[in-house]
C-alpha positions in Angstrom: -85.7 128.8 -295.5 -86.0 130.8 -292.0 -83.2 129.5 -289.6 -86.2 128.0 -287.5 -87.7 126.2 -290.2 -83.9 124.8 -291.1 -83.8 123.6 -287.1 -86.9 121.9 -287.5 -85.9 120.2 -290.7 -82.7 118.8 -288.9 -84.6 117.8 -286.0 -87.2 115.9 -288.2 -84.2 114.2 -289.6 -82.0 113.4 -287.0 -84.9 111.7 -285.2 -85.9 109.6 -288.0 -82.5 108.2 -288.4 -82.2 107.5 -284.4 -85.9 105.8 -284.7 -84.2 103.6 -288.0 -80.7 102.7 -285.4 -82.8 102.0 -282.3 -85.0 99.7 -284.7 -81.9 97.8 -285.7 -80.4 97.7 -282.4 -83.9 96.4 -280.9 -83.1 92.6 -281.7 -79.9 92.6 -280.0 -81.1 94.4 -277.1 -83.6 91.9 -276.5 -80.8 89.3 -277.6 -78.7 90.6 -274.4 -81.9 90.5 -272.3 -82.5 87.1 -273.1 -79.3 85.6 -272.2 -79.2 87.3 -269.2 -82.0 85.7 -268.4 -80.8 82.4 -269.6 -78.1 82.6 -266.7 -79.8 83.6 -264.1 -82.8 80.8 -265.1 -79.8 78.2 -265.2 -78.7 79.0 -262.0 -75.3 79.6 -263.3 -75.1 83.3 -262.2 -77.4 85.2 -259.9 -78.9 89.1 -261.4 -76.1 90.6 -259.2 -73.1 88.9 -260.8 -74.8 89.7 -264.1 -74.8 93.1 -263.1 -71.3 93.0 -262.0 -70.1 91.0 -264.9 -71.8 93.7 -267.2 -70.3 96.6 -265.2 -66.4 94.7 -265.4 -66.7 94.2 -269.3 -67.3 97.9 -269.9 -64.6 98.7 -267.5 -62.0 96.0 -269.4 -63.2 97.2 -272.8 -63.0 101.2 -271.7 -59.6 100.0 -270.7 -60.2 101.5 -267.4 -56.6 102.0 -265.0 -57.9 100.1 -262.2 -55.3 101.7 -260.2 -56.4 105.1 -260.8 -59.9 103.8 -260.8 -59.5 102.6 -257.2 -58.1 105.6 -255.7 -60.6 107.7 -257.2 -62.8 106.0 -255.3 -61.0 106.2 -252.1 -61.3 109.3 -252.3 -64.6 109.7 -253.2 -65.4 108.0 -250.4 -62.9 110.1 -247.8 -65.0 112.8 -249.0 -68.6 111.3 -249.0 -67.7 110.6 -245.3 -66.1 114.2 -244.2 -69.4 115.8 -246.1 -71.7 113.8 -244.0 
């Protein structure tokens, strides 16, 4: 088997078995969409707390230093403002 018809092979396979995981993560996907939507039909939080709630959990579960988290930022910012 040429080396291209080896690549192929592994491409063919490898998107086959994403197609089977994204199938199986589908339901929970639409799971998450769902209760989002629950809040925010509710009332109980707005689509921008969502958003912020969703963007603090992946920062608390990445175990993020907030710290170091918020002087990058100042930074970034320093910079963003001497680039302009």
């Amino acid at each position: 088997m040429s080396d291209e018809t080896a690549k192929a092979v592994h491409i063919t396979e490898y998107i086959k078995s994403l197609s089977a995981i994204e199938d199986c993560i589908r339901p929970y996907q639409d799971q998450r969409r769902d209760l989002a939507r629950n809040y925010v039909n509710n009332k109980w939080l707005s689509k921008e707390e969502i958003r912020l709630a969703k963007k603090a959990y992946r920062l608390m579960s990445d175990d993020i230093d907030f710290e170091q988290l918020g002087a990058f930022y100042d930074r970034a910012v320093e910079a963003s403002k001497e680039g302009s």
